[in-house]
C-alpha positions as CSV (number, residue, x, y, z in Angstrom):
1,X,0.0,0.0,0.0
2,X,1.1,3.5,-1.3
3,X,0.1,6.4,0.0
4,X,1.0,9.6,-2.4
5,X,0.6,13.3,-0.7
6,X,1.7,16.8,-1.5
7,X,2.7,17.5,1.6
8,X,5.8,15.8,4.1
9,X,5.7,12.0,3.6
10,X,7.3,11.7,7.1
11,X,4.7,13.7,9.1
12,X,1.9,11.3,7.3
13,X,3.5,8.1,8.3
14,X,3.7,10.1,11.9
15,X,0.2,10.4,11.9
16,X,-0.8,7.0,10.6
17,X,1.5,5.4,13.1
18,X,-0.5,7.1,15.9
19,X,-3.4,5.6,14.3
20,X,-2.0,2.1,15.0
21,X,-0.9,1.6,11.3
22,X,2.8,0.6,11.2
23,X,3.7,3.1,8.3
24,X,6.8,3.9,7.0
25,X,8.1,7.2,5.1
26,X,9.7,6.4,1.7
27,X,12.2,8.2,-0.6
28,X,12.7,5.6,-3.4
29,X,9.8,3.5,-4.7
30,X,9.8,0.3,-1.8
31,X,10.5,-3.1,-2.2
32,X,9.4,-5.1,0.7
33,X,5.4,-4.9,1.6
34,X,4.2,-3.0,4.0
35,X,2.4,0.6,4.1
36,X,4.8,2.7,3.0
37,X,4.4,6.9,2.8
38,X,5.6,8.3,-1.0
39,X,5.5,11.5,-2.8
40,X,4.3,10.7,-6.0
41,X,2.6,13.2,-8.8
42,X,-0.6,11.7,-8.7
43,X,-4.2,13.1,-8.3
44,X,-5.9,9.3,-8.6
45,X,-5.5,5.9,-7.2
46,X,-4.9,3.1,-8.3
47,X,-5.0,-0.8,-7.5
48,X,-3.1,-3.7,-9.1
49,X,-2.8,-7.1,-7.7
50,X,-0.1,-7.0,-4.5
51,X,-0.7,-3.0,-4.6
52,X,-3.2,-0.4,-3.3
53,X,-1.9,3.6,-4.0
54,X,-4.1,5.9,-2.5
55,X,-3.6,9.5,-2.7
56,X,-4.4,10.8,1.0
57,X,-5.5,14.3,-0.1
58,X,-8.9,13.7,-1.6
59,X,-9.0,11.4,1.8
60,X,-8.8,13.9,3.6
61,X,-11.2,16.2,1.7
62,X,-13.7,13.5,1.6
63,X,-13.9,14.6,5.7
64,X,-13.1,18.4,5.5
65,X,-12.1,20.3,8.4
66,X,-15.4,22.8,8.8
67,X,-17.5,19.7,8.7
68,X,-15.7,17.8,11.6
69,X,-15.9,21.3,13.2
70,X,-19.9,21.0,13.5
71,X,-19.6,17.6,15.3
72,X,-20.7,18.1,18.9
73,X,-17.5,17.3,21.3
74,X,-15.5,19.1,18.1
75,X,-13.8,22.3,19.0
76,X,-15.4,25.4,17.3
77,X,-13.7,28.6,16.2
78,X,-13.2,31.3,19.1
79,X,-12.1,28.1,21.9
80,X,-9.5,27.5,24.0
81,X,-7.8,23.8,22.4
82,X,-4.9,21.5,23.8
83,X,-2.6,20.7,21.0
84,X,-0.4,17.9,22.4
85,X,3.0,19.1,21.3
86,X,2.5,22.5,22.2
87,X,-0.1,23.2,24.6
88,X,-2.8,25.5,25.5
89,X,-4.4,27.7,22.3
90,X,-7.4,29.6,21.2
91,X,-8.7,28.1,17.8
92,X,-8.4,31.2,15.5
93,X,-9.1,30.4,11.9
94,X,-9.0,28.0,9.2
95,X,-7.0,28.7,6.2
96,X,-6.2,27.4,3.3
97,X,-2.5,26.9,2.0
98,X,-1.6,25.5,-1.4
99,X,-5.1,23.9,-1.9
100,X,-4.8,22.3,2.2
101,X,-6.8,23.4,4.9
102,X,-5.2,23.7,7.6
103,X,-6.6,25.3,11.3
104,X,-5.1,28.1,12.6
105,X,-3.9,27.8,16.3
106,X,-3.2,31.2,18.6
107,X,-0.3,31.2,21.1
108,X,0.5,33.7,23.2
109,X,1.9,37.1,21.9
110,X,-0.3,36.1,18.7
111,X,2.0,32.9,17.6
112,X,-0.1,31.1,15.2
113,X,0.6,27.9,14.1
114,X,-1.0,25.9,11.3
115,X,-2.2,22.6,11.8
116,X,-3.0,20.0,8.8
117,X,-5.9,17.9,8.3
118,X,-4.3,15.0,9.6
119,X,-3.2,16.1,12.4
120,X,-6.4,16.5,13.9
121,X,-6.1,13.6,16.3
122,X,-3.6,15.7,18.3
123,X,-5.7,18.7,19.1
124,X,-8.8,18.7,21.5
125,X,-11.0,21.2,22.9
126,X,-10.8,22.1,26.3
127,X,-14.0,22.3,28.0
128,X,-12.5,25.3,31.0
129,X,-12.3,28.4,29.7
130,X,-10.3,30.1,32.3
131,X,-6.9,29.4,30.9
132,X,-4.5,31.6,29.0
133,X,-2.7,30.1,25.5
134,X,0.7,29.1,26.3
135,X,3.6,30.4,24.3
136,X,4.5,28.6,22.0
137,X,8.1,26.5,22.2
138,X,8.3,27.1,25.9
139,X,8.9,24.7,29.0
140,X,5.4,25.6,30.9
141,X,3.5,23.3,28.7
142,X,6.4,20.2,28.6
143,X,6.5,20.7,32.7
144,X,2.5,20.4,32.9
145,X,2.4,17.7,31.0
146,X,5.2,15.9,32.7
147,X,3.8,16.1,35.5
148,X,-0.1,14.6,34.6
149,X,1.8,11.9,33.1
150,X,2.8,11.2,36.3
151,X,-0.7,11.6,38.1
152,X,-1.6,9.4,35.5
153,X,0.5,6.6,35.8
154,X,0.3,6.8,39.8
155,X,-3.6,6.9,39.5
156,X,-3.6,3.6,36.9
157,X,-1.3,1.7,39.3
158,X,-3.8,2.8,41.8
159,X,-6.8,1.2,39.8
160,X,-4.9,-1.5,38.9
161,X,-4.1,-2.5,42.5
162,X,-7.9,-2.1,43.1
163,X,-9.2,-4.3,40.0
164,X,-6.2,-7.3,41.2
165,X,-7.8,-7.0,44.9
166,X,-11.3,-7.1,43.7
167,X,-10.4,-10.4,41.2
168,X,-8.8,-11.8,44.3
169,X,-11.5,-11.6,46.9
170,X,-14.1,-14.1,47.0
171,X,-18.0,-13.6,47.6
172,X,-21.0,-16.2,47.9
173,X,-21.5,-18.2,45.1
174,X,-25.3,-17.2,44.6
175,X,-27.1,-19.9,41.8
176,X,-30.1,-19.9,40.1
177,X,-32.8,-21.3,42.9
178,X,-35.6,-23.5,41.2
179,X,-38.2,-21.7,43.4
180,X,-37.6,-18.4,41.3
181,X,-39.4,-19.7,38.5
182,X,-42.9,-18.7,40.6
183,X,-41.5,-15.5,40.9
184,X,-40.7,-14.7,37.8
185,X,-43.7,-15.7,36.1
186,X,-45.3,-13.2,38.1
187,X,-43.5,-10.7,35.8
188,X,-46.9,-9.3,33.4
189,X,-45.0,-8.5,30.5
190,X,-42.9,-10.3,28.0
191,X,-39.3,-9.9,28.5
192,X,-37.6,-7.8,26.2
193,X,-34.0,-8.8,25.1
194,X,-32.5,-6.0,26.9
195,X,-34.0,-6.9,30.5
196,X,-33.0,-10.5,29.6
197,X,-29.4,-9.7,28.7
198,X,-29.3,-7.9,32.3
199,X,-31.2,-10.4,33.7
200,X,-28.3,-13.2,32.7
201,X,-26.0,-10.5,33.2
202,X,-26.5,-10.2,36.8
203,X,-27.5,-13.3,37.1
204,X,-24.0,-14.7,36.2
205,X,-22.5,-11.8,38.4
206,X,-24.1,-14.2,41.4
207,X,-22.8,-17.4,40.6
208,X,-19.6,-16.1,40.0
209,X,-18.1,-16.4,43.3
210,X,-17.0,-12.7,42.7
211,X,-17.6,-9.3,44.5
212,X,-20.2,-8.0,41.9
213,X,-20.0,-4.3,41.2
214,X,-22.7,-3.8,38.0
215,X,-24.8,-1.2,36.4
216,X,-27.7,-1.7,35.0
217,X,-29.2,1.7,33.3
218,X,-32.0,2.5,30.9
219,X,-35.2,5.0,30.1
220,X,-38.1,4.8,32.7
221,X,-39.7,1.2,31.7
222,X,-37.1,-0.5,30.0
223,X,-37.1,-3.2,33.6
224,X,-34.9,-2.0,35.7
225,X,-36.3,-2.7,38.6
226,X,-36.9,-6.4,37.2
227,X,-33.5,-7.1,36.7
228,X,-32.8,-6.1,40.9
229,X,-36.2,-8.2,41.5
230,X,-34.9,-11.4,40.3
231,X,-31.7,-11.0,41.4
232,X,-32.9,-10.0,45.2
233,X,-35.0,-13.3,44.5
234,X,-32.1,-16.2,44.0
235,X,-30.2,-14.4,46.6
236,X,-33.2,-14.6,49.1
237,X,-34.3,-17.8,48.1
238,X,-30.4,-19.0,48.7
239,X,-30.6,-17.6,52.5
240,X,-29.3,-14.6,51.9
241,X,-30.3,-10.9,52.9
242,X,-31.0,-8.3,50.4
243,X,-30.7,-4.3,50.5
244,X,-32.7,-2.1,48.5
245,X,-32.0,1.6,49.3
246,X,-33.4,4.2,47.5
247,X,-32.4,8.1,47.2
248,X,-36.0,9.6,48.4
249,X,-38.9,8.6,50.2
250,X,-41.2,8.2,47.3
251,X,-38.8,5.8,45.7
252,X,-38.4,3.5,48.6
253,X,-42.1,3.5,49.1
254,X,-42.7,2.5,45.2
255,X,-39.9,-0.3,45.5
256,X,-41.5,-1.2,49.2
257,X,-44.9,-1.7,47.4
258,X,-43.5,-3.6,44.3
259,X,-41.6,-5.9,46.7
260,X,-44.1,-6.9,49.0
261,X,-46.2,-7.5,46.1
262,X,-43.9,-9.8,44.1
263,X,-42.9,-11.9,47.0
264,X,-46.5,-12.4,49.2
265,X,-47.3,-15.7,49.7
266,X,-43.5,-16.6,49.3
267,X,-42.4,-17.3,52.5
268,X,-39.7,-14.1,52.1
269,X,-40.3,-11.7,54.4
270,X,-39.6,-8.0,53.2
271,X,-39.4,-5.0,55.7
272,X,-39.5,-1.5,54.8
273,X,-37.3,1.5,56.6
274,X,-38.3,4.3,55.2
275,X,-39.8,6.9,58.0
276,X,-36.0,6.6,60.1
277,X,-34.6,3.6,62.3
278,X,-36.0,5.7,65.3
279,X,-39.9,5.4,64.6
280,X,-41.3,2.1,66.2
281,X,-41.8,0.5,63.1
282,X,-38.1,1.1,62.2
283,X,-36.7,-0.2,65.7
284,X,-39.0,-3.1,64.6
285,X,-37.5,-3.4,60.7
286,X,-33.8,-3.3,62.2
287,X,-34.4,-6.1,64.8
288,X,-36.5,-8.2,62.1
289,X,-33.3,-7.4,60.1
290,X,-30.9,-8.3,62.6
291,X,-31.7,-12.1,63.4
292,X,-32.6,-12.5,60.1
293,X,-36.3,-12.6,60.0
294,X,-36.5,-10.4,57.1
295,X,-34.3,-11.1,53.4
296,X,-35.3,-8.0,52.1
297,X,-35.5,-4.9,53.6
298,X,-36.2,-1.8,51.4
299,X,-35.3,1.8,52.9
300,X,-33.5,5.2,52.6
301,X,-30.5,6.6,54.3
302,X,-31.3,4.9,57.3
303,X,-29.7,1.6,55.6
304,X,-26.6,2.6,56.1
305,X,-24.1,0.6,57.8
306,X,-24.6,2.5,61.0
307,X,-28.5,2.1,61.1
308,X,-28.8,-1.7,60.4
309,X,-27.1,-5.0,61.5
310,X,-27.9,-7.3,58.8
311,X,-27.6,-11.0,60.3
312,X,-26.1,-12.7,56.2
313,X,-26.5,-9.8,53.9
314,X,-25.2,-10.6,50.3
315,X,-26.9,-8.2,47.8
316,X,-27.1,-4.7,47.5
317,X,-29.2,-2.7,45.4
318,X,-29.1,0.8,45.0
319,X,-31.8,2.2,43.0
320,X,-30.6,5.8,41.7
């Protein structure tokens, strides 16, 4: 594969290295496969078995510049950019040069530099204003980003440490009970696919003898709540205690009322602590809670850690 272009063969293998493509600058027509960067006097491609030349200019015109600038996270003319070699800048123009467009990047003391097509990938907008452009060639920018490189790296040795701790611990293995079946059938609606992806999702979560740390978000309706249902189900079913908190009262109450509903006649008791842990039916929740007498208990704040002794707890839910 040949790629002919007007402009600085090196700087276009640059950029298509970046872009994962091992590609190489060439002076003299190559020999050995590969994708190889020529300047040729060409305006068309061509192909030919063994051989692909493609002239990256009309590539590059086929996605001008002005369009990519109307894509939503795109910078627009007038903002403050971060070009990686150089730092902070205010996006001044775009101009054409020899047939190119190229954007126009402000430094301090009005140092512009002009940026082609392709080079696109190494500028982004920055989203705070409140910065002033850096000047161009000097340390300032080099020192900054030295030192978030480092933050970086320290931050994903962090995480890293995190993720190997959390592969390493060990949870209840929670399987799929046969008494669940009841409950679920008592589900009115078909399942869609995307409650029963979630639903197998979680469900394998469970069994994995894992800490389980998953999200399940959609639009009002799409089964969210189903999805923590099922899942409070095999663990309840299994012995287990089950937490459903809720950010406001309303909430809780709707889960409380769905919960109660789905497992009567079940022989899962669910308790509600939603007024405080102080109210008499609260002291009465947290003691049902505590020996164990009720697997589900739905609530606010007054789940937390410091407002209930849960006797085997083994699912969380929190309902956002």
């Amino acid at each position: 594969m040949v790629v002919a272009t007007p402009s600085d063969p090196a700087r276009v293998a640059a950029s298509l290295a970046r872009r994962g493509l091992d590609a190489h600058a060439a002076e003299a027509w190559p020999t050995r496969p590969g994708i190889h960067v020529l300047l040729l006097d060409i305006h068309d491609g061509l192909r030919a078995p063994g051989l692909l030349i493609l002239p990256i200019g009309p590539l590059l015109r086929a996605r001008p510049t002005h369009a990519a600038l109307h894509d939503a996270d795109a910078p627009r003319l007038g903002d403050l950019v971060v070009h990686e070699d150089h730092g902070i800048a205010r996006l001044h123009a775009l101009r054409d040069v020899d047939g190119e467009e190229r954007l126009a990047l402000r430094f301090a003391d009005e140092a512009e530099l002009l940026v082609p097509a392709w080079e696109l990938d190494r500028i982004w907008r920055l989203g705070d204003d409140g910065h002033a452009p850096d000047r161009i060639g000097g340390e300032a920018w080099h020192r900054r980003r030295a030192e978030v490189e480092e933050e970086v790296q320290a931050t994903a040795a962090q995480l890293a440490q995190a993720a190997a701790a959390r592969t390493a611990a060990a949870a209840p293995v929670i399987k799929h009970h046969p008494g669940a079946a009841a409950l679920h059938r008592r589900f009115p609606h078909p399942l869609t696919a995307c409650r029963r992806a979630a639903i197998d999702a979680v469900q394998a979560d469970l069994a994995a003898g894992r800490p389980m740390d998953r999200l399940v978000c959609g639009d009002v309706g799409f089964g969210k709540t189903e999805v923590a249902l099922r899942a409070a189900a095999g663990a309840a079913l299994a012995g287990w205690q089950v937490l459903v908190a809720a950010p406001t009262t309303v909430l809780a109450r709707q889960h409380l009322e769905v919960f109660e509903r789905r497992f009567a006649g079940s022989g899962i008791t669910v308790a509600g602590l939603i007024r405080g842990a102080t109210t008499p039916e609260g002291r009465a929740a947290r003691r049902a809670v505590a020996r164990g007498e009720a697997r589900i208990i739905v609530g606010t704040q007054g789940l937390a850690p410091d407002g209930v002794s849960f006797a085997r707890l083994g699912l969380s839910v929190i309902a956002e």
